[in-house]
N, C-alpha and C positions, 0 to 999 in steps of 0.2 A: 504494500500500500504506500502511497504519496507519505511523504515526511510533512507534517502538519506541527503549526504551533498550537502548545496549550491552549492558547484562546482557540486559535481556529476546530481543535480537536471537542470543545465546549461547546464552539458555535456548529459546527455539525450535528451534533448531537443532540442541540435543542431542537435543529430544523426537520430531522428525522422525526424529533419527536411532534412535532407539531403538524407533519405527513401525516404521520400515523394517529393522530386524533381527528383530521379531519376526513381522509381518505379513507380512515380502516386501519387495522393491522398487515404487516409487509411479511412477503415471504420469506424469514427468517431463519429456516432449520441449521444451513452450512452454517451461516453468521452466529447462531450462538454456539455451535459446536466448535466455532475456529477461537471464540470469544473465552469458552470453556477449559480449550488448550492452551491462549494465551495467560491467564492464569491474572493472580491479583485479587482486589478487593473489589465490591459493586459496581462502584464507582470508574472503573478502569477495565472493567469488560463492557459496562453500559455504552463507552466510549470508544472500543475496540468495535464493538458489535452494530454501532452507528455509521464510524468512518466505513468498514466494511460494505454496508448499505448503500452509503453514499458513495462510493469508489463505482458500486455494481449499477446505481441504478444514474448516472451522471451527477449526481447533486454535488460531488465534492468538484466534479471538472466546472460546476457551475459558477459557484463559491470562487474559484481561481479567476473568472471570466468577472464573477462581479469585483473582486478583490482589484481586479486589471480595470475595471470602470473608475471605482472609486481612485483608485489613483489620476487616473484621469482627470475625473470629476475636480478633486482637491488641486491639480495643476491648471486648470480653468477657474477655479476660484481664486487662486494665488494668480495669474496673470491680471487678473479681475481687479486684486489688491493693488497690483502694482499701476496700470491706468488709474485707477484712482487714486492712488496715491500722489502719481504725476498729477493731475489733475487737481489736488490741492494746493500745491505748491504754484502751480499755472497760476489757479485763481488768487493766491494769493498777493503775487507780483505783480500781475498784470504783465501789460507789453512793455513797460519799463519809458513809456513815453510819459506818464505822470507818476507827481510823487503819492509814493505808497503811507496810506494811515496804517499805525504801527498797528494799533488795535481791532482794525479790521484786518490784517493779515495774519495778525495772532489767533482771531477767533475764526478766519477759515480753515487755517491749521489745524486748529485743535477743539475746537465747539463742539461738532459733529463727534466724534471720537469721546471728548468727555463725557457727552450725552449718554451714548448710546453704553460708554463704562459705569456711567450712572447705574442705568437700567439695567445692566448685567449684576450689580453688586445687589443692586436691590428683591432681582429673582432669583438671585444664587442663595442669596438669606432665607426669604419669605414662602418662594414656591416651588427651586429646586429643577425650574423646568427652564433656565436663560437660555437664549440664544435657541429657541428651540425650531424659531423659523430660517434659521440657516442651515440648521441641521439637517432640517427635514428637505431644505432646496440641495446639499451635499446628497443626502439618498437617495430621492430623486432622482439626479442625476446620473449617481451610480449607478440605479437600478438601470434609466435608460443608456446607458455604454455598454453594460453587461450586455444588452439584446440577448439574454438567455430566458426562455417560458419556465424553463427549471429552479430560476433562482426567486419567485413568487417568494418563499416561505422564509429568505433568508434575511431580509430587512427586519420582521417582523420577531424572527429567532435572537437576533442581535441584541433589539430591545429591550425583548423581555428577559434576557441572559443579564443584561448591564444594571438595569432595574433592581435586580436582586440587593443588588450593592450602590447601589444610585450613584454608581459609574457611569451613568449619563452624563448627567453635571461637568464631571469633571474631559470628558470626553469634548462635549460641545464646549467646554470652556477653554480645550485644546487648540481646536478649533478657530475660533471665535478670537482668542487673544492673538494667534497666531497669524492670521491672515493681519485684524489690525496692525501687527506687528509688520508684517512686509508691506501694508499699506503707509507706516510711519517710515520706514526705510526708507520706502521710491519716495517718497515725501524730501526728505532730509538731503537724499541726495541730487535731488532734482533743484530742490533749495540753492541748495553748496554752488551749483553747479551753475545756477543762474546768475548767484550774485555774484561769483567767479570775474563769468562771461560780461555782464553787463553792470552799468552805474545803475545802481537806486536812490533813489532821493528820500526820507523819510520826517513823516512829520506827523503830529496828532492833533483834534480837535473837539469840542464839546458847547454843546449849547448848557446843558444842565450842572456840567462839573468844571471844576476851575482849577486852577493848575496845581494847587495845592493838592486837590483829591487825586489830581492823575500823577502828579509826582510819588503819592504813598503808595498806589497800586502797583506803580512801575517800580519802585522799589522793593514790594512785600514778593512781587513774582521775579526779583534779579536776586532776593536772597539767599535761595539754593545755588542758584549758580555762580553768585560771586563767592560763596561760602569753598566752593571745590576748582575754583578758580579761575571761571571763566567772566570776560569783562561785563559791565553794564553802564547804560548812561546814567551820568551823574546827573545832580538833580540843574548844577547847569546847563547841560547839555538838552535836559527835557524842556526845560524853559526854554532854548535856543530853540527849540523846533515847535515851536510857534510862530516864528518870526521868518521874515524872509533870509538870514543870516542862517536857516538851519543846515543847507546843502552844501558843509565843512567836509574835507574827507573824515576828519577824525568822526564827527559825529556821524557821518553814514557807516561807519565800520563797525561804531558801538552799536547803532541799533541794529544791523548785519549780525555781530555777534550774541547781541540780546534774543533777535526774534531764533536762532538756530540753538540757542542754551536752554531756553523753552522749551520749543519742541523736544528736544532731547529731555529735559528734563519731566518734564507734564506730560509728555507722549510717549515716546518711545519705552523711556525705563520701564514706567506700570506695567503697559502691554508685555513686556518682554518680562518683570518678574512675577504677571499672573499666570503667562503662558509657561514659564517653570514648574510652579508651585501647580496649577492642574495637570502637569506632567507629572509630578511627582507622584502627586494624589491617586491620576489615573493609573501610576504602576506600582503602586504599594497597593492599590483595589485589586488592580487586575491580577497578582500574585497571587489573593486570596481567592480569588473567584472560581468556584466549585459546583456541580450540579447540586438541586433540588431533589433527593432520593427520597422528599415524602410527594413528587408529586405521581400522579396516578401512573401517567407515563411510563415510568421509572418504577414505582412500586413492584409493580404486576410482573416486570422483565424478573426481579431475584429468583424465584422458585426455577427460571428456565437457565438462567445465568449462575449462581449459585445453590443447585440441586439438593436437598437436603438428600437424597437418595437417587445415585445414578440409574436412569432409565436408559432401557435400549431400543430401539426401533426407530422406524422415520412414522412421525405422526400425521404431518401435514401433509394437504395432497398438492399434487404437484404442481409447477408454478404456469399459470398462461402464456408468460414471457420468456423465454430461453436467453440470457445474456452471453455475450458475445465472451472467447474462453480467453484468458492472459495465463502465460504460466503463475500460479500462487506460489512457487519458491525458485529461489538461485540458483545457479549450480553449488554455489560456496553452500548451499545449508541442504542439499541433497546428494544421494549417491544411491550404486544398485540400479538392478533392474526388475521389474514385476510384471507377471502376467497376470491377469484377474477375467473371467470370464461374467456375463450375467445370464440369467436363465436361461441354462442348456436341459436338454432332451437327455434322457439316456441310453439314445440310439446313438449318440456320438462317444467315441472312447476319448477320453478327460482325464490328465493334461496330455499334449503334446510330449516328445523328447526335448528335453530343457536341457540346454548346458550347464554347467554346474552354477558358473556365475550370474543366472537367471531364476529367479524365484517365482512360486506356483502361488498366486493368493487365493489357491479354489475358486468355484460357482457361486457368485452370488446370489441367493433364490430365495431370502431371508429377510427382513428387517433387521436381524441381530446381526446376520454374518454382514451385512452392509454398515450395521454402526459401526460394527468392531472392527472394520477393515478402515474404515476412514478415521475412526480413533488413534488408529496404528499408525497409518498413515502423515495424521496429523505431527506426531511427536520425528517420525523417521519418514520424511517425504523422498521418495522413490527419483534417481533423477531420471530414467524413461519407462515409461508404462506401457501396457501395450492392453488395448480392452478386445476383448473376445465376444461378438454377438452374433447372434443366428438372423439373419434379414428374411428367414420364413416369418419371422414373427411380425407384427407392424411396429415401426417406431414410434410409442408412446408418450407422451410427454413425461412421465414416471421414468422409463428407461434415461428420456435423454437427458433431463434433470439429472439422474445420477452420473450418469456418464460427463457431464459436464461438470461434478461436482468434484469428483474425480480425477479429471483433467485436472481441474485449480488446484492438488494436491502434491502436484510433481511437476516437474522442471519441461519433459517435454511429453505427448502423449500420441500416438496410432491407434486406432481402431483398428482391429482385423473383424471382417465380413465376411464371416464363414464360408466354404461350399456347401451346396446341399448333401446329404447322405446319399449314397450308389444308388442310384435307382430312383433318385426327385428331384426336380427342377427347381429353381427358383423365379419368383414369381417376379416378373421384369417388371411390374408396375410398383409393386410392394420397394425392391429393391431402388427402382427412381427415389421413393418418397426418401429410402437411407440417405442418397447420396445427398439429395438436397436437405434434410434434415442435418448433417455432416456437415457439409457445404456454409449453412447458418453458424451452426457454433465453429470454423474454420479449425474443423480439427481433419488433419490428414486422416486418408483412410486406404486400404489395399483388401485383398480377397487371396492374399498367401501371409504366412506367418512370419512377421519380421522378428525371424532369431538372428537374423547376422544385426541387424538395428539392434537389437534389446542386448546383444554379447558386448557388441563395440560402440553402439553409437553412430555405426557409420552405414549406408546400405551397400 
């Protein structure tokens, strides 16, 4: 199976689980028998026995497809950030053909940003739910990149996964601070980069406040930044820029320096150390984050997952879907070779002459001899196999579920297709249905017995 992260191994496992609440229950028999061999507490076959599911039936190839959106999606929102961010800085300057009011290019900087940190601090307090309409436009989006029908269930899985731990919050808060964050960037350095290139001229005015009010304000916001070292105008200098006498070099460099120690200061820093602090958060949460094994879901799997009394036989009947076969092991964790037959006649003599280094795993014609074969199998996976069927018989979906179950148990697999017994023919229509039935699960197949294959490996 795919190498999956924790989270992702979590968020599989909800999405299966929330299939299987609204679909039904999934054809599960291999899945918890491979879940049963992989061994561990509830928690850790519930999780086995999921990604399994999700491998068989596309939902993990899906999850990879929305996984490949969402990045997308977040690099279309950061480009987003960063036009905008240009874009305050724009507006802030103007075309540099009039002088700039300090205080209208301070509050285009930074108004909107404050605002909006306002309202974030206030629903991170109160309801837990901030930034939740950016969140939902990121999913969205995701969802539409993915162009997967499979991945329906996986927004919704994520969710209610995060929720547990109200790992939302700190998610969208990730989010949320972070794009601000590259939108203060493109800002700062679009800033840098205008004043660089061109003169600005700067100057302030007021009908209702007089220069004494505007000199205290422009001092109480130059206090952090003269405090760590960056300059500020002095309170002659704010007087001067009242006057036609303001457009000094000196005095356009201080307020040059004033209005970019701001933004750094009031802008940038917050955004950058709330987007830490809900990093932090979100990975101290997501450490702990664990399934719900009181939920029903999850309940009802123990008795098949952790058996208080091993059962034998195959219960369930066989699946309508035949899944397409991937070898289930390596070469590096298999070895040997096996012959296994399924319901033979005893008009055929059984087994063959085997070479020594060929092993017989008898007729399968059982329940029992079939768990107990794929039990064995489970722990010592065979690296080629070779299945024995009689194509008098029809291929059933019973047969070919096993046979396919089978396959996934060994490294590489052949079908031999019987001859008929001296004196019977085989039925040309019956044997069609084999080969295209064969064909579907792309498992090779021949009508002589590959013992030079199953000796060597080789034909």
């Amino acid at each position: 199976m795919t190498a999956l992260t924790p989270l992702e191994r979590l968020w599989l496992t909800e999405a299966v689980r929330l299939r299987e609440e609204h679909a039904g229950a999934l054809e599960d028999q291999e899945a918890n028998r491979l879940a049963r061999t992989a061994g561990g507490d509830l928690a850790s076959r519930i999780q086995y026995r999921a990604q399994w599911l999700a491998e068989r039936d596309g939902l993990a190839a899906a999850l990879r497809h929305w996984v490949q959106g969402a990045r997308l999606a977040l690099m279309l929102l950061a480009l987003l950030a960063i036009v905008s961010g240009a874009g305050l800085a724009f507006a802030a300057l103007g075309n540099g053909q009039a002088p700039v009011n300090v205080f209208w290019a301070l509050g285009s900087l930074l108004g909107l940003n404050l605002l909006l940190l306002l309202g974030w601090a206030l629903g991170l307090l109160f309801a837990g739910e901030q930034g939740a309409s950016l969140g939902r436009l990121w999913l969205w989006l995701s969802a539409k990149l993915a162009r997967d029908a499979k991945a329906a269930q996986l927004a919704p899985a994520l969710l209610l996964l995060l929720q547990r731990r109200k790992l939302n919050r700190w998610a969208i808060g990730t989010l949320v601070n972070g794009l601000w964050l590259l939108a203060l960037l493109s800002a700062m350095a679009i800033l840098l980069m205008l004043l660089i290139t061109k003169r600005y001229e700067f100057y302030w005015e007021s009908t209702l406040l007089g220069a004494d009010a505007f000199v205290a304000m422009t001092n109480a916001l130059a206090a952090i930044p003269r405090a760590i070292g960056f300059g500020a105008p002095t309170v002659a200098m704010i007087h001067a820029s009242t006057r036609d006498v303001y457009n000094t070099e000196l005095v356009r460099q201080s307020w040059a320096v004033w209005l970019v120690a701001s933004l750094i200061i009031y802008g940038v820093l917050p955004r950058l150390l709330l987007m830490l602090f809900c990093r932090w958060r979100w990975k101290r949460g997501q450490a702990r984050l664990q399934l719900d094994l009181n939920l029903p879901g999850y309940s009802q799997l123990r008795e098949a997952l952790m058996p208080s009394s091993e059962r034998l036989g195959i219960n369930d009947a066989a699946p309508d879907l035949l899944h397409r076969i991937e070898g289930g092991v390596s070469a590096q964790d298999s070895d040997g070779a096996l012959l296994v037959a399924i319901e033979l006649d005893d008009q055929r003599p059984w087994p063959p002459q085997l070479p020594a280094t060929v092993k017989d795993a008898g007729i399968l014609d059982s329940r029992e001899s079939r768990h107990k074969l794929l039990e064995q199998m489970s722990r010592f996976p065979p690296a080629r196999l070779a299945i024995a069927c009689d194509p008098r018989r029809s291929p059933d979906r019973g047969s070919l579920a096993l046979i396919a179950e089978l396959a996934r148990s060994a490294t590489a697999t052949r079908v031999w297709l019987l001859q008929a017994p001296p004196g019977q023919a085989l039925d040309a229509e019956r044997l069609g249905d084999w080969h295209v039935a064969l064909q579907q699960l792309e498992l090779p197949f021949a009508d002589c017995v590959p013992l030079n294959w199953l000796e060597t490996g080789h034909d």
